[in-house]
PQR file with spaces between the fields and no chain letter, atoms N, CA, C, O and H, PARSE charges and radii, in Angstrom:
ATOM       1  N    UNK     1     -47.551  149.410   72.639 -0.4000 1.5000
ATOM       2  CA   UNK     1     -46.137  149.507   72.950 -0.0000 2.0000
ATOM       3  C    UNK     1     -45.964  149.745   74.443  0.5500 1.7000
ATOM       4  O    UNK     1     -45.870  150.880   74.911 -0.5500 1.4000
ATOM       5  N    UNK     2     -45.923  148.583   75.208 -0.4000 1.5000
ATOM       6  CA   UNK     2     -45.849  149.098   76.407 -0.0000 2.0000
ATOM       7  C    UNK     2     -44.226  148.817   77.125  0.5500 1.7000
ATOM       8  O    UNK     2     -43.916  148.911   78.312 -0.5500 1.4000
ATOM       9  H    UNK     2     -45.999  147.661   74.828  0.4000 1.0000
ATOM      10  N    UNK     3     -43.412  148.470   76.021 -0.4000 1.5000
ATOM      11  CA   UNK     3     -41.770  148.454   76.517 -0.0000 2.0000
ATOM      12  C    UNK     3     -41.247  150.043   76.715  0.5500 1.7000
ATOM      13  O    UNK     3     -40.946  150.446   75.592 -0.5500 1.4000
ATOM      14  H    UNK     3     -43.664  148.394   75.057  0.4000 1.0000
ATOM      15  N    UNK     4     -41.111  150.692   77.332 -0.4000 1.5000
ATOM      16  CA   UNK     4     -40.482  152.164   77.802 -0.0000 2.0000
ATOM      17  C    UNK     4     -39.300  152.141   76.753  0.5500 1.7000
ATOM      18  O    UNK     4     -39.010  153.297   76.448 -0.5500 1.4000
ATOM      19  H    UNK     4     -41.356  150.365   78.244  0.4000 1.0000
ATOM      20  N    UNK     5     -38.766  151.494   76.305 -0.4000 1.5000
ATOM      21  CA   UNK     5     -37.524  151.614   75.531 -0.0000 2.0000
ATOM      22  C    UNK     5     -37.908  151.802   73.958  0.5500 1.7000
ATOM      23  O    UNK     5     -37.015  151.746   73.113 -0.5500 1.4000
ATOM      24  H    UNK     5     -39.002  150.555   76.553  0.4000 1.0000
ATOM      25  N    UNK     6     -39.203  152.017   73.609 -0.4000 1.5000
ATOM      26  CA   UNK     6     -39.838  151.990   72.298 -0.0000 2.0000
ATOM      27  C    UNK     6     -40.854  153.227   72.615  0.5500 1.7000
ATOM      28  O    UNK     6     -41.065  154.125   71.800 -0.5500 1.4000
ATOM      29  H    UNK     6     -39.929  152.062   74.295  0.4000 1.0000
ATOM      30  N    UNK     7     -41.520  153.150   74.044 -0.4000 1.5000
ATOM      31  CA   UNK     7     -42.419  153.909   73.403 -0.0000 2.0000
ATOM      32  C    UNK     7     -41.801  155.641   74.254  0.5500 1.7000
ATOM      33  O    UNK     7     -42.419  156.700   74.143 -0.5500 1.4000
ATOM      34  H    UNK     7     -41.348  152.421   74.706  0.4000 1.0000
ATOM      35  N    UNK     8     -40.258  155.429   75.174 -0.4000 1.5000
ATOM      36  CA   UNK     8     -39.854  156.975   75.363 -0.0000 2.0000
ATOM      37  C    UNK     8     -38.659  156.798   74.284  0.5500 1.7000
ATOM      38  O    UNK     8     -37.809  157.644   74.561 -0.5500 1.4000
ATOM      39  H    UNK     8     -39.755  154.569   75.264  0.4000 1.0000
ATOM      40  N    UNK     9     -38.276  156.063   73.210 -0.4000 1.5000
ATOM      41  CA   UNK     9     -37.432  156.195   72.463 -0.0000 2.0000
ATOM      42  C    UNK     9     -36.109  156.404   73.380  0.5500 1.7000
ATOM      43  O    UNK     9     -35.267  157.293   73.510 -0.5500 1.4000
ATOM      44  H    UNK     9     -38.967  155.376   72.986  0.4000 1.0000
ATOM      45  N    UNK    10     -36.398  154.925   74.037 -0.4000 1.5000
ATOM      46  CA   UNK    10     -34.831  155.219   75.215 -0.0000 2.0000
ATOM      47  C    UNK    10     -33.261  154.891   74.398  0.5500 1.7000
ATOM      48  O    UNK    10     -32.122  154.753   74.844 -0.5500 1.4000
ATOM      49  H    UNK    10     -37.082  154.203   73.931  0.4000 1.0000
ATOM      50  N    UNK    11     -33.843  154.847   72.982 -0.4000 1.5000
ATOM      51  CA   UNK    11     -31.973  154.523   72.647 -0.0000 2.0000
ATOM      52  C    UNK    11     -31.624  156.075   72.640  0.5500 1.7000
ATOM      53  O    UNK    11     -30.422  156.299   72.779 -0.5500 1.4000
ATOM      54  H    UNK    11     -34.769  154.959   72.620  0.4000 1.0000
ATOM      55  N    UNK    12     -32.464  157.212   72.503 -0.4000 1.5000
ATOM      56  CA   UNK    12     -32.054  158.356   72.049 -0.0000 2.0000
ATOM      57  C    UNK    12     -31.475  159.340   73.447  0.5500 1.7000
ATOM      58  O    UNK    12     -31.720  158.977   74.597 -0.5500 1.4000
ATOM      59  H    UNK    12     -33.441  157.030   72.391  0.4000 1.0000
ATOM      60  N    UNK    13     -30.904  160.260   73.226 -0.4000 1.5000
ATOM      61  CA   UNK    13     -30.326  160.810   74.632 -0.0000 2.0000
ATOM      62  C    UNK    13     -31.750  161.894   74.860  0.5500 1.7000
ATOM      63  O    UNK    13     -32.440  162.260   73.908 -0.5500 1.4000
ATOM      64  H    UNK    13     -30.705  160.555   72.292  0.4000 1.0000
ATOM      65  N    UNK    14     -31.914  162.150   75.759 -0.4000 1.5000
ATOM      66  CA   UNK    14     -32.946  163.048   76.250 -0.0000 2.0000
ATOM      67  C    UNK    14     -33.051  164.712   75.605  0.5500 1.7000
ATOM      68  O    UNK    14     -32.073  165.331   75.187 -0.5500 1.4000
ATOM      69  H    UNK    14     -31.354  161.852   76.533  0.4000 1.0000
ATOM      70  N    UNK    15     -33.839  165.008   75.624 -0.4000 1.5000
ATOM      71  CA   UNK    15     -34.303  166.395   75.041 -0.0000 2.0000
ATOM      72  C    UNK    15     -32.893  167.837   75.882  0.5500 1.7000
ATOM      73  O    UNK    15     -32.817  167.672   77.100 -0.5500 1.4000
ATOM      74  H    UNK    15     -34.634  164.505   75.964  0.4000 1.0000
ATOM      75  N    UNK    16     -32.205  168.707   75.491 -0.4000 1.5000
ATOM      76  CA   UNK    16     -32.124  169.377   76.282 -0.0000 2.0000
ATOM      77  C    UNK    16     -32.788  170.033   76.822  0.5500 1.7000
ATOM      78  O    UNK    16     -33.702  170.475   76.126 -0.5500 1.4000
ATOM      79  H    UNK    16     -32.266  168.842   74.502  0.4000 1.0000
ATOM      80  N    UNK    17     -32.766  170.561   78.523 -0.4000 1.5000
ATOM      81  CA   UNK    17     -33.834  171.393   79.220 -0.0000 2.0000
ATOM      82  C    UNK    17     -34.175  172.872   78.373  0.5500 1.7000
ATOM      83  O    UNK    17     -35.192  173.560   78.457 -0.5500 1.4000
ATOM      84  H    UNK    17     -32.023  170.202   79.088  0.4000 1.0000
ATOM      85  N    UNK    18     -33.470  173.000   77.891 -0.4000 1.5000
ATOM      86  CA   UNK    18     -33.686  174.498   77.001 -0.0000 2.0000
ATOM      87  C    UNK    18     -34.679  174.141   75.680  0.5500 1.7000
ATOM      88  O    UNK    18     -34.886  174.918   74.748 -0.5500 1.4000
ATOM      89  H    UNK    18     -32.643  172.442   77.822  0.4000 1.0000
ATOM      90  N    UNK    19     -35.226  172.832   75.812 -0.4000 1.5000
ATOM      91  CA   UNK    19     -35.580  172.308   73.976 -0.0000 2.0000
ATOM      92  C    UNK    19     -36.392  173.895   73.385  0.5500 1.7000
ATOM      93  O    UNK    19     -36.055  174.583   72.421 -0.5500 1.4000
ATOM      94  H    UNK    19     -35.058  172.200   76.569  0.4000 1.0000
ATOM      95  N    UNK    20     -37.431  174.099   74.271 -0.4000 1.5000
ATOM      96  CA   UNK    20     -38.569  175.546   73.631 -0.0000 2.0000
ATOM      97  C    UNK    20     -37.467  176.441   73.490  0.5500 1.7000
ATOM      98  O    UNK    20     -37.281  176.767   72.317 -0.5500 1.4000
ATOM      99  H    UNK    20     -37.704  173.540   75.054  0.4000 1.0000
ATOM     100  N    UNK    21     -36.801  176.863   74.187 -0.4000 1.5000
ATOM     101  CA   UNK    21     -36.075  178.222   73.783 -0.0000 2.0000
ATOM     102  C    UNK    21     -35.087  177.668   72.602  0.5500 1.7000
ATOM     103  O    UNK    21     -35.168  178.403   71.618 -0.5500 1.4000
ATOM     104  H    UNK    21     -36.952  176.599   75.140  0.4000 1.0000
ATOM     105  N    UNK    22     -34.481  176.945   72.482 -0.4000 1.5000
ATOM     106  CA   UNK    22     -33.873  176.355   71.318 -0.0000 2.0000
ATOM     107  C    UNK    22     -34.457  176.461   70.191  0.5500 1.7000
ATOM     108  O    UNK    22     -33.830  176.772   69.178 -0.5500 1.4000
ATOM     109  H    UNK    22     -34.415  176.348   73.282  0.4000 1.0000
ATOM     110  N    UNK    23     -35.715  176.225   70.195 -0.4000 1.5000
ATOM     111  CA   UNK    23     -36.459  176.227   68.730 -0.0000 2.0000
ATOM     112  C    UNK    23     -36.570  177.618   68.374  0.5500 1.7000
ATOM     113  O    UNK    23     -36.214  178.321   67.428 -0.5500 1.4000
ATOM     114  H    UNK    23     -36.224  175.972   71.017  0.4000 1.0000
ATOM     115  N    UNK    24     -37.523  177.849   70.046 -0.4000 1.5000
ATOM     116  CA   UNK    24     -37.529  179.652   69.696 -0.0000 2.0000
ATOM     117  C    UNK    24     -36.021  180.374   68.652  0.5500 1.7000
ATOM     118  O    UNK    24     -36.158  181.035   67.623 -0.5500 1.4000
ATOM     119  H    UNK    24     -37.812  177.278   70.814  0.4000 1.0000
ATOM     120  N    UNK    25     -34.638  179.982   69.325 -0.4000 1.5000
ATOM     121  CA   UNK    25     -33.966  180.782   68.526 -0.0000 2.0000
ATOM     122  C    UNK    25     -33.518  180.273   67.431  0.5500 1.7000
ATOM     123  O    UNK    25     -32.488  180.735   66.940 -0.5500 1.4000
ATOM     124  H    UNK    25     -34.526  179.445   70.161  0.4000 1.0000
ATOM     125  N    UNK    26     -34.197  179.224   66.829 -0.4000 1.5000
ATOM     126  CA   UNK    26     -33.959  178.704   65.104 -0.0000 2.0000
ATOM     127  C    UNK    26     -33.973  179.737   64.486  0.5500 1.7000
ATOM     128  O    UNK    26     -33.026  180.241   63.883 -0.5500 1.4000
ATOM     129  H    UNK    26     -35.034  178.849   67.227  0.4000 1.0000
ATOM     130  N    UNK    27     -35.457  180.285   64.626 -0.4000 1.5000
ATOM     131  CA   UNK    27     -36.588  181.100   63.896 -0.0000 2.0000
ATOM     132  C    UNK    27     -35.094  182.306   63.368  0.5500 1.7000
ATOM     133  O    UNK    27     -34.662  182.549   62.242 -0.5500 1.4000
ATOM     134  H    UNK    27     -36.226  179.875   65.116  0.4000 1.0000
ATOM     135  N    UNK    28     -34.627  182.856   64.809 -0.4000 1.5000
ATOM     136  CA   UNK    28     -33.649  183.926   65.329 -0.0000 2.0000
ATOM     137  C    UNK    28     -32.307  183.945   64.385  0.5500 1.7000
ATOM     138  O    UNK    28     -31.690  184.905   63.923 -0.5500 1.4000
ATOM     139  H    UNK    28     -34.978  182.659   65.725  0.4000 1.0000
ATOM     140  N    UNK    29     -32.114  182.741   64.284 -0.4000 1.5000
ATOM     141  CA   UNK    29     -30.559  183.143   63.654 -0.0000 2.0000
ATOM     142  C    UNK    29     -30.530  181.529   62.174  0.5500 1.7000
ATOM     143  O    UNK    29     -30.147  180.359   62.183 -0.5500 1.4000
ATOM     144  H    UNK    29     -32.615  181.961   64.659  0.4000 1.0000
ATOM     145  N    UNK    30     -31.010  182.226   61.413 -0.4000 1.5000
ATOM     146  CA   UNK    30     -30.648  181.011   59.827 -0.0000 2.0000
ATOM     147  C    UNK    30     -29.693  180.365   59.888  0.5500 1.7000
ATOM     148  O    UNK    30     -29.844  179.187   59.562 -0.5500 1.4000
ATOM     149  H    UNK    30     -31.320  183.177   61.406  0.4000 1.0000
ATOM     150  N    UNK    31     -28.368  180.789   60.299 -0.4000 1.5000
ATOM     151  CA   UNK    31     -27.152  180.236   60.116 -0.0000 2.0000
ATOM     152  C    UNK    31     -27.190  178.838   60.291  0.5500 1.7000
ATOM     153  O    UNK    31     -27.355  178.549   61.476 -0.5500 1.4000
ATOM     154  H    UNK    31     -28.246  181.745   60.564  0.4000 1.0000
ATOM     155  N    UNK    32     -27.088  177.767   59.463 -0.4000 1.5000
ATOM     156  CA   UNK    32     -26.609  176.619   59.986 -0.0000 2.0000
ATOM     157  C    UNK    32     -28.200  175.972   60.833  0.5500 1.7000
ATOM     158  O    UNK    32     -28.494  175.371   61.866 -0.5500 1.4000
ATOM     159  H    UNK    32     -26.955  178.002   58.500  0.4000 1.0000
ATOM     160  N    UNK    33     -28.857  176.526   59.689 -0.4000 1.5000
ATOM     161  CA   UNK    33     -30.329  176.068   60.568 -0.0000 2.0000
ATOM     162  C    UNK    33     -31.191  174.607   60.048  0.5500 1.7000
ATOM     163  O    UNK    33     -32.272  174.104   60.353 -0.5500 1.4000
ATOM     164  H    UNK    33     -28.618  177.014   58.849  0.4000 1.0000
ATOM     165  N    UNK    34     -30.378  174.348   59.359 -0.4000 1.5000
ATOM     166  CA   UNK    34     -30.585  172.937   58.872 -0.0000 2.0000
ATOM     167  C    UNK    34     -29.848  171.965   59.294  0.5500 1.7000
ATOM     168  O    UNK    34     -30.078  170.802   58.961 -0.5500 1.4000
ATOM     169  H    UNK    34     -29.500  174.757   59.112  0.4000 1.0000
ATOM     170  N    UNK    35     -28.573  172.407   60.315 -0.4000 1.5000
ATOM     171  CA   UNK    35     -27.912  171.613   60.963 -0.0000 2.0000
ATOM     172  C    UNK    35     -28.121  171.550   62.426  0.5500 1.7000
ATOM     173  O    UNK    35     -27.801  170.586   63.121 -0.5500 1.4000
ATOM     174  H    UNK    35     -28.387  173.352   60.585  0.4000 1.0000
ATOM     175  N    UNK    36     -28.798  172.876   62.944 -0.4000 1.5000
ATOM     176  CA   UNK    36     -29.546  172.750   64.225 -0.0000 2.0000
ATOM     177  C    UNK    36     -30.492  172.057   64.401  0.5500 1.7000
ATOM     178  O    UNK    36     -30.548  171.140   65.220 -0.5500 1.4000
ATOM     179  H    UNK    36     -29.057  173.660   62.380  0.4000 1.0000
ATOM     180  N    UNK    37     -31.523  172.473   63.511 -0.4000 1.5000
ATOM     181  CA   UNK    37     -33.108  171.760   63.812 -0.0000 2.0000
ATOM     182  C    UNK    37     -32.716  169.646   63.826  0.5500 1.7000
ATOM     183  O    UNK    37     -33.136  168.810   64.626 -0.5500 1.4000
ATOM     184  H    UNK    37     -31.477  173.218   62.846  0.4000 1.0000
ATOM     185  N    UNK    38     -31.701  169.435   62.480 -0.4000 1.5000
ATOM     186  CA   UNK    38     -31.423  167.847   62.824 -0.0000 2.0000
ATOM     187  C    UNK    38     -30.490  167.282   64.251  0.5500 1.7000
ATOM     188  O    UNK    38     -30.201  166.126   64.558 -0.5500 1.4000
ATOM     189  H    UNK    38     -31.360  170.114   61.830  0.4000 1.0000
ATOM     190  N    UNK    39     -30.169  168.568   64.949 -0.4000 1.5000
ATOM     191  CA   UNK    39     -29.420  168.319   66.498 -0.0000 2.0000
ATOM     192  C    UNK    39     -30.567  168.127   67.207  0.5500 1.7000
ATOM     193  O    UNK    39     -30.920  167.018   67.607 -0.5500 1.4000
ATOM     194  H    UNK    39     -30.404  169.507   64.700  0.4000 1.0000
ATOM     195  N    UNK    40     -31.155  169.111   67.383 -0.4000 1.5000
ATOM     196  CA   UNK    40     -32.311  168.827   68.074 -0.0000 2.0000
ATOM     197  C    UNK    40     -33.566  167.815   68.048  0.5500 1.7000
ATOM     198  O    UNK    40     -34.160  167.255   68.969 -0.5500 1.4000
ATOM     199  H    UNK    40     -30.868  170.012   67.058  0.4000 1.0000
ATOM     200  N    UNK    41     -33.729  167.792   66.784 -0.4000 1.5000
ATOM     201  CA   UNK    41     -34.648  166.332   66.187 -0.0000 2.0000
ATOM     202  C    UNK    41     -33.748  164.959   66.354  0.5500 1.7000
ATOM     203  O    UNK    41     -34.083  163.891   65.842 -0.5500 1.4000
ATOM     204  H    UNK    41     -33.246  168.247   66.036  0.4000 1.0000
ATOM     205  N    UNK    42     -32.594  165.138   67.123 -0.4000 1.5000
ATOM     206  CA   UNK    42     -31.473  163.627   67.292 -0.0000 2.0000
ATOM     207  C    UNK    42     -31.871  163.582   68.643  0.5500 1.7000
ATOM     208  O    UNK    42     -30.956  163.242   69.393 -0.5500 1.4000
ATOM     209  H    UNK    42     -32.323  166.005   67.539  0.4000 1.0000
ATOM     210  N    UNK    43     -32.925  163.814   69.178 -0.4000 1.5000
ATOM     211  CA   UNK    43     -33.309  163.445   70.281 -0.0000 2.0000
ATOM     212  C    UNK    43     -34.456  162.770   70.798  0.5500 1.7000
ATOM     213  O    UNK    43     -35.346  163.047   69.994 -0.5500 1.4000
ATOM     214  H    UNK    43     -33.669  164.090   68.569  0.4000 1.0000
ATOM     215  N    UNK    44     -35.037  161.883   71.882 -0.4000 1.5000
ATOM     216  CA   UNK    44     -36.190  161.363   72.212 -0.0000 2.0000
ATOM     217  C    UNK    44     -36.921  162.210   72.516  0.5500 1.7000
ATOM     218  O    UNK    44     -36.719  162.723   73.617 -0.5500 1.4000
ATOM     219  H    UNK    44     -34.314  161.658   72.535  0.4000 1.0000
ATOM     220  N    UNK    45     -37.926  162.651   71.787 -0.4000 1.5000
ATOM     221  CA   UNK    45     -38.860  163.802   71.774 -0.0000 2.0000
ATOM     222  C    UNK    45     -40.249  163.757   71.689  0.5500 1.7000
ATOM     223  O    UNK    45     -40.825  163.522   70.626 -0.5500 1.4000
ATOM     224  H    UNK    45     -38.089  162.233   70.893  0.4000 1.0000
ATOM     225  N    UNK    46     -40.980  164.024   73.029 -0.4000 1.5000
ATOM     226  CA   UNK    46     -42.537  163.508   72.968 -0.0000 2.0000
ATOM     227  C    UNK    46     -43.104  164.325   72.277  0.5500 1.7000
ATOM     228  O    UNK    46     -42.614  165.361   71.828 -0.5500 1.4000
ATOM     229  H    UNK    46     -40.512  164.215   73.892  0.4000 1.0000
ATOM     230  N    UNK    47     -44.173  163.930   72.138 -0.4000 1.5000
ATOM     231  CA   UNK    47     -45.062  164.662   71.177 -0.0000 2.0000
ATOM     232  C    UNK    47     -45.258  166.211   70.805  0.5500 1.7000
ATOM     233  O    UNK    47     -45.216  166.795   69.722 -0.5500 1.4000
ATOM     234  H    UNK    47     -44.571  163.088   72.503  0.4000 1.0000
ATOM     235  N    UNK    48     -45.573  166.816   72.601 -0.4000 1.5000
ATOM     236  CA   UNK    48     -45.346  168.534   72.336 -0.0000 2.0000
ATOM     237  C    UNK    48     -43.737  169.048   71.447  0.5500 1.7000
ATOM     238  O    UNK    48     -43.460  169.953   70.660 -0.5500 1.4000
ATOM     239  H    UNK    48     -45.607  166.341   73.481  0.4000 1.0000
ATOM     240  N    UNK    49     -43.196  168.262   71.892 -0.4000 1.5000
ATOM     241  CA   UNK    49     -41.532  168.462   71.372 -0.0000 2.0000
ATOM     242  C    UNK    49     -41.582  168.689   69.905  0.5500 1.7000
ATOM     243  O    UNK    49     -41.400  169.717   69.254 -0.5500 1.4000
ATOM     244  H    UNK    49     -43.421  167.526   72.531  0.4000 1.0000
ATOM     245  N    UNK    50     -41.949  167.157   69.451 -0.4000 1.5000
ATOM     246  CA   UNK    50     -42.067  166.939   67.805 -0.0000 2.0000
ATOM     247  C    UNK    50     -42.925  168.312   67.265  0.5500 1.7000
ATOM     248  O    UNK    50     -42.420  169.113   66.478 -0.5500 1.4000
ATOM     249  H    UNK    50     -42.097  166.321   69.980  0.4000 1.0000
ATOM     250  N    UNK    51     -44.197  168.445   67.773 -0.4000 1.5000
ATOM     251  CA   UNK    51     -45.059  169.351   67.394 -0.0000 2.0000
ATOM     252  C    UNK    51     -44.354  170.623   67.411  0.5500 1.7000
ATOM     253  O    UNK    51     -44.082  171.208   66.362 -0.5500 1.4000
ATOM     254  H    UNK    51     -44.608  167.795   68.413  0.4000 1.0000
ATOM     255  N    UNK    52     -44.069  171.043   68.479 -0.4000 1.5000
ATOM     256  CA   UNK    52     -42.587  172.635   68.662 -0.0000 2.0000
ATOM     257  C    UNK    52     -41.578  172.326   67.462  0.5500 1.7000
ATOM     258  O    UNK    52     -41.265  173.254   66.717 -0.5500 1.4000
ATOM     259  H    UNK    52     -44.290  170.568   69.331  0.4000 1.0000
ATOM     260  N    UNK    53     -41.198  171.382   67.311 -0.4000 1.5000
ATOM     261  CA   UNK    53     -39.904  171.664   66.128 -0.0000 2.0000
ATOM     262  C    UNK    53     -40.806  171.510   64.681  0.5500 1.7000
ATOM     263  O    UNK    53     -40.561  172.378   63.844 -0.5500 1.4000
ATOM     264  H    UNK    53     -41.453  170.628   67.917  0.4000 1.0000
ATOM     265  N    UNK    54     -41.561  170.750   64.411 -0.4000 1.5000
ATOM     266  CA   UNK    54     -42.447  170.968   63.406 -0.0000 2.0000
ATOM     267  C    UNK    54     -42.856  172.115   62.923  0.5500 1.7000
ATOM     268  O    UNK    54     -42.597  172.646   61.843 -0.5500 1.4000
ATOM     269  H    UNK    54     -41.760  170.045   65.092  0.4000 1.0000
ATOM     270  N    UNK    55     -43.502  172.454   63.782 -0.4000 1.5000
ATOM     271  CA   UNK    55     -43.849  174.000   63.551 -0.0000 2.0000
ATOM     272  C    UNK    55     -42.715  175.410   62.854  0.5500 1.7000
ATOM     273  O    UNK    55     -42.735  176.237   61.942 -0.5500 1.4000
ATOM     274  H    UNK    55     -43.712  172.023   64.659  0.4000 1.0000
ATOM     275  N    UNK    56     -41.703  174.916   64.131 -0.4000 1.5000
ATOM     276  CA   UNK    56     -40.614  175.931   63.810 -0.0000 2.0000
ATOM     277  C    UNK    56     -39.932  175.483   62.371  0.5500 1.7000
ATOM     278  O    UNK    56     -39.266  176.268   61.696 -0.5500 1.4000
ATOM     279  H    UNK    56     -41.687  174.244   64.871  0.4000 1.0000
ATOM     280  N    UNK    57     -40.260  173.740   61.894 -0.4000 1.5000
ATOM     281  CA   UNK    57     -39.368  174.197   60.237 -0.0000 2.0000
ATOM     282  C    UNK    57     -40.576  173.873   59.726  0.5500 1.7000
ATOM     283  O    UNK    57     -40.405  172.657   59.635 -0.5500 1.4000
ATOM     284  H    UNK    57     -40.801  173.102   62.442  0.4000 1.0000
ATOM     285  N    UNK    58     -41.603  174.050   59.351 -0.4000 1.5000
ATOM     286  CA   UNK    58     -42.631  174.801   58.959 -0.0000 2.0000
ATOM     287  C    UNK    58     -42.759  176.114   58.412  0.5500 1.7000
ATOM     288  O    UNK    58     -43.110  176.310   57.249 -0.5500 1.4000
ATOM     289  H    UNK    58     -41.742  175.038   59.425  0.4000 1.0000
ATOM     290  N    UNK    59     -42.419  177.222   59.409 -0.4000 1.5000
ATOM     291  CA   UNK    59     -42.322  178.285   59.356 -0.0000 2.0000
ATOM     292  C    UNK    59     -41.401  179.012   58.720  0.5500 1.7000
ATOM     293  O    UNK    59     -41.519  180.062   58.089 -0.5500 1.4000
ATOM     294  H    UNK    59     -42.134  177.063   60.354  0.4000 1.0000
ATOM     295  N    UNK    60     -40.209  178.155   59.016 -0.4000 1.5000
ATOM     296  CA   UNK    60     -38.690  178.269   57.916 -0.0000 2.0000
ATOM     297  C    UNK    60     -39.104  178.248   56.616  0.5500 1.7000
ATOM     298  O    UNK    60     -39.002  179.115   55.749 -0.5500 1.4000
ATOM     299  H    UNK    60     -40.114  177.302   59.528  0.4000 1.0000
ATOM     300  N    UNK    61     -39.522  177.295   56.586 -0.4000 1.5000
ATOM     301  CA   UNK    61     -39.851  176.281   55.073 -0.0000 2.0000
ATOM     302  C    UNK    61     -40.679  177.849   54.420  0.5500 1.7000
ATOM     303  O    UNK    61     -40.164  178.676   53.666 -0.5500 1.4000
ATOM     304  H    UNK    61     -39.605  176.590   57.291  0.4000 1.0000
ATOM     305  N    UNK    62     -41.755  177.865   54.872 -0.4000 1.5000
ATOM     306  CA   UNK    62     -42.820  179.203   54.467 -0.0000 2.0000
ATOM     307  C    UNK    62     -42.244  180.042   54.122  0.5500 1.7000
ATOM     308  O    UNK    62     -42.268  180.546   52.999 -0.5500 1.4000
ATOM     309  H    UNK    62     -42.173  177.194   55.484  0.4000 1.0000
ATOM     310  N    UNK    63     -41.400  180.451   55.352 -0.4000 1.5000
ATOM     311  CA   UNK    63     -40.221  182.033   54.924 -0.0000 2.0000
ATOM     312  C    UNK    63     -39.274  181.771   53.531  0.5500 1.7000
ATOM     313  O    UNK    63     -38.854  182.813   53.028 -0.5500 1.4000
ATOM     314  H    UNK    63     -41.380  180.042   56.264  0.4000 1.0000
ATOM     315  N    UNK    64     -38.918  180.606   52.902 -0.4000 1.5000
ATOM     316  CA   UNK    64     -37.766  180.847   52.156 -0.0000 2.0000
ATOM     317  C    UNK    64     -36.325  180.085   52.715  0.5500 1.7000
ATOM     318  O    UNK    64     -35.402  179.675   52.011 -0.5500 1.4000
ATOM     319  H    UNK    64     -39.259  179.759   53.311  0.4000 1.0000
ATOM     320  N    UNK    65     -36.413  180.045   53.874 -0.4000 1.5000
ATOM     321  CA   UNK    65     -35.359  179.167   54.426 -0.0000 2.0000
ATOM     322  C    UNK    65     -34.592  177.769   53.767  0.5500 1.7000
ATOM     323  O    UNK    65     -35.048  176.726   53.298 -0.5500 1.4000
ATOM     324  H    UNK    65     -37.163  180.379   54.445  0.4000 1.0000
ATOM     325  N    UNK    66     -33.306  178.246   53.958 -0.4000 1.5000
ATOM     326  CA   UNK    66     -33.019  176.470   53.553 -0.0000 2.0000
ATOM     327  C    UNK    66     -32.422  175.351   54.359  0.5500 1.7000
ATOM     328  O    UNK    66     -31.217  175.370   54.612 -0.5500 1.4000
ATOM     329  H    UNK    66     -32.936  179.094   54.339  0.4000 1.0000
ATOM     330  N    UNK    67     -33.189  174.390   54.770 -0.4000 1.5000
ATOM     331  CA   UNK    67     -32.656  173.245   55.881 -0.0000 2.0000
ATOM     332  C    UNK    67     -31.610  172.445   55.191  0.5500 1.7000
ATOM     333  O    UNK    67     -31.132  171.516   55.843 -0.5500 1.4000
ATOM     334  H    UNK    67     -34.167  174.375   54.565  0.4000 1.0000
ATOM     335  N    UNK    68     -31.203  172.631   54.066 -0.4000 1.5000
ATOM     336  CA   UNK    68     -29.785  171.927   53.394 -0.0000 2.0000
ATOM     337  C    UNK    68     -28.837  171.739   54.856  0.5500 1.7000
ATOM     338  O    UNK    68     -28.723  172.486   55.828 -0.5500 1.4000
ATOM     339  H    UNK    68     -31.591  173.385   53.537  0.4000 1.0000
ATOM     340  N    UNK    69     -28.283  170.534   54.574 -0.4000 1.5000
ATOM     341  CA   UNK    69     -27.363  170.481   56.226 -0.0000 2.0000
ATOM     342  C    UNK    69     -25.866  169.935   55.242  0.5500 1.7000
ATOM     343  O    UNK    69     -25.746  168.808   54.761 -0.5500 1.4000
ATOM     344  H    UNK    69     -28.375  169.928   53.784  0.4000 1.0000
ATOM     345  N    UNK    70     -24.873  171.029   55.130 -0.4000 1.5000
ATOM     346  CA   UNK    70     -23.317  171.002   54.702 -0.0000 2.0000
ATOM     347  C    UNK    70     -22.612  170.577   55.346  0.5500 1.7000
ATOM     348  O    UNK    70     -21.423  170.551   55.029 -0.5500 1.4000
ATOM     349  H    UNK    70     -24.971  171.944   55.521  0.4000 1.0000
């Protein structure tokens, strides 16, 4: 894939600069955390990115959490 528009996923809008602390405060506040984590996953997100939000609903998932998005 060497078209930039496939392989940085240029239809998508860019990561916000806050993406780590964002995830960090998933963990922080449940509310509406199945409608955050899919805001943040609506973005072009390289690999460490994917791997950081993975993790964080991972960890949800483990705890009991529910990513239902109302």
């Amino acid at each position: 894939m060497s078209n930039p528009l496939y392989a940085q996923l240029g239809w998508l809008p860019a990561p916000p600069d806050d993406f780590a602390a964002q995830c960090r405060r998933l963990a922080d506040e449940p509310a509406e955390l199945g409608r955050r984590v899919q805001r943040l996953a609506n973005h072009g997100l390289d690999e460490n990115q994917l791997n950081r939000l993975a993790k964080v609903i991972a960890k949800a998932r483990d705890g009991g959490a529910s990513l239902e998005v109302r």
